[in-house]
C-alpha positions, -999 to 999 in steps of 0.1 A, spaced: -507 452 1 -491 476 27 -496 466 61 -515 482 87 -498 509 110 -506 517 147 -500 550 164 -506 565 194 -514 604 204 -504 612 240 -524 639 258 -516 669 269 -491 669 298 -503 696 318 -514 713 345 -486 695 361 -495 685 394 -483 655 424 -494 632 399 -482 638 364 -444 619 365 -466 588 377 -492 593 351 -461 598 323 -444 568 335 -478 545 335 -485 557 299 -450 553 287 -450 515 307 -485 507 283 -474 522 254 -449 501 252 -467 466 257 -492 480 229 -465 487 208 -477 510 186 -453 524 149 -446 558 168 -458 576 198 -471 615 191 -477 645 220 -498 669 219 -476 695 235 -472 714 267 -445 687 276 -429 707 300 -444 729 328 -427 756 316 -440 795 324 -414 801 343 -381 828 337 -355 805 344 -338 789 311 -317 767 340 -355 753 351 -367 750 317 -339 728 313 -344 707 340 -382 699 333 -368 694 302 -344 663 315 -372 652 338 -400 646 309 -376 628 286 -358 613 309 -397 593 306 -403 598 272 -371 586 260 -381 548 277 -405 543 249 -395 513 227 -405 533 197 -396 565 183 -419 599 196 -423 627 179 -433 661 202 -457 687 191 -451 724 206 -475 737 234 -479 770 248 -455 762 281 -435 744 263 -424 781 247 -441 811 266 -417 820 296 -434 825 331 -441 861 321 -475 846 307 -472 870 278 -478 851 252 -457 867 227 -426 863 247 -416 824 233 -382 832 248 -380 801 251 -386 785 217 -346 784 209 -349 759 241 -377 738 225 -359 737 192 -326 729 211 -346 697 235 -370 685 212 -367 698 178 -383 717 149 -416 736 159 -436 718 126 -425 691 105 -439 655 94 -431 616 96 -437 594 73 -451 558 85 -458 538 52 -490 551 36 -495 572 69 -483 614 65 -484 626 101 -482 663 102 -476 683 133 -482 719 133 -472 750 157 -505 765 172 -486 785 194 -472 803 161 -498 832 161 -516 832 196 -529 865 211 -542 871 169 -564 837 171 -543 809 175 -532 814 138 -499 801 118 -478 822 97 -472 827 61 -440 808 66 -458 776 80 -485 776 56 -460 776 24 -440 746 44 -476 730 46 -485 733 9 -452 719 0 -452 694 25 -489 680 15 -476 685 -26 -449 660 -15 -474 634 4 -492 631 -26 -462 629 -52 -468 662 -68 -444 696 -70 -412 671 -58 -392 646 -80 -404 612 -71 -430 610 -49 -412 578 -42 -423 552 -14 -462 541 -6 -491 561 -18 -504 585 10 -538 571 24 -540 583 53 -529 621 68 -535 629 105 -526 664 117 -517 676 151 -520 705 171 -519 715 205 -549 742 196 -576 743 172 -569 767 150 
């Protein structure tokens, strides 16, 4: 019998206001009594929208800098600011490298036991209806294939009961 596993979704961090680093900082101080497997965002982790790579950077070290205090791994998911500069065009991700560099791959999944968590880009195809590429879709298929043993040698670990997918948008 597999035992039970506990996760928890974070919010959206934005709009960023007076309050925000107090509200990250209370969330991250419960989290951690609850104690949950992993901790997932939702995205917009940073402000962002703004032209400077030096500022991105620095919200950057400021959001971590509470994130990182969790007890337990956390695994980001993208959001618009967290790649659309200040230009607020949102085809300019200029600042996707930057996301990728702080935080990691735009899509990927965990495994937790018999639990596949999936987080997707949304931000991928906004302006055409907050779509995802072809390139993200054939990751997907694989990626499910190989949650449920078929397509990849082994399968191995616990069966897949459970999937939960993330996303900063509906799609």
């Amino acid at each position: 019998m597999s035992r039970r596993r506990t996760i928890a979704i974070v919010g959206d961090l934005s709009p960023v206001n007076g309050a925000s680093g107090k509200y990250v900082k209370e969330a991250v101080r419960e989290l951690n009594l609850l104690s949950p497997e992993a901790v997932f965002t939702v995205g917009n982790l940073v402000p962002g929208l703004t032209r400077s790579g030096e500022e991105y950077a620095k919200e950057v070290v400021e959001v971590r800098g509470d994130l990182d205090r969790l007890k337990m791994p956390w695994y980001p998911c993208v959001g618009r600011t967290d790649v659309t500069s200040g230009e607020r065009d949102v085809k300019d991700r200029r600042f996707e490298a930057l996301y990728r560099k702080y935080f990691g791959p735009l899509y990927y999944s965990v495994r937790l036991g018999e639990v596949h968590v999936i987080v997707l880009d949304s931000e991928e195809g906004v302006g055409a209806g907050n779509t995802i590429g072809d390139g993200q879709l054939a990751w997907l298929k694989d990626d499910l294939n190989g949650a449920f043993g078929r397509g990849r040698k082994g399968g191995g670990g616990e069966k897949t009961e459970y999937v939960v997918v993330l996303v900063h948008r509906p799609m």
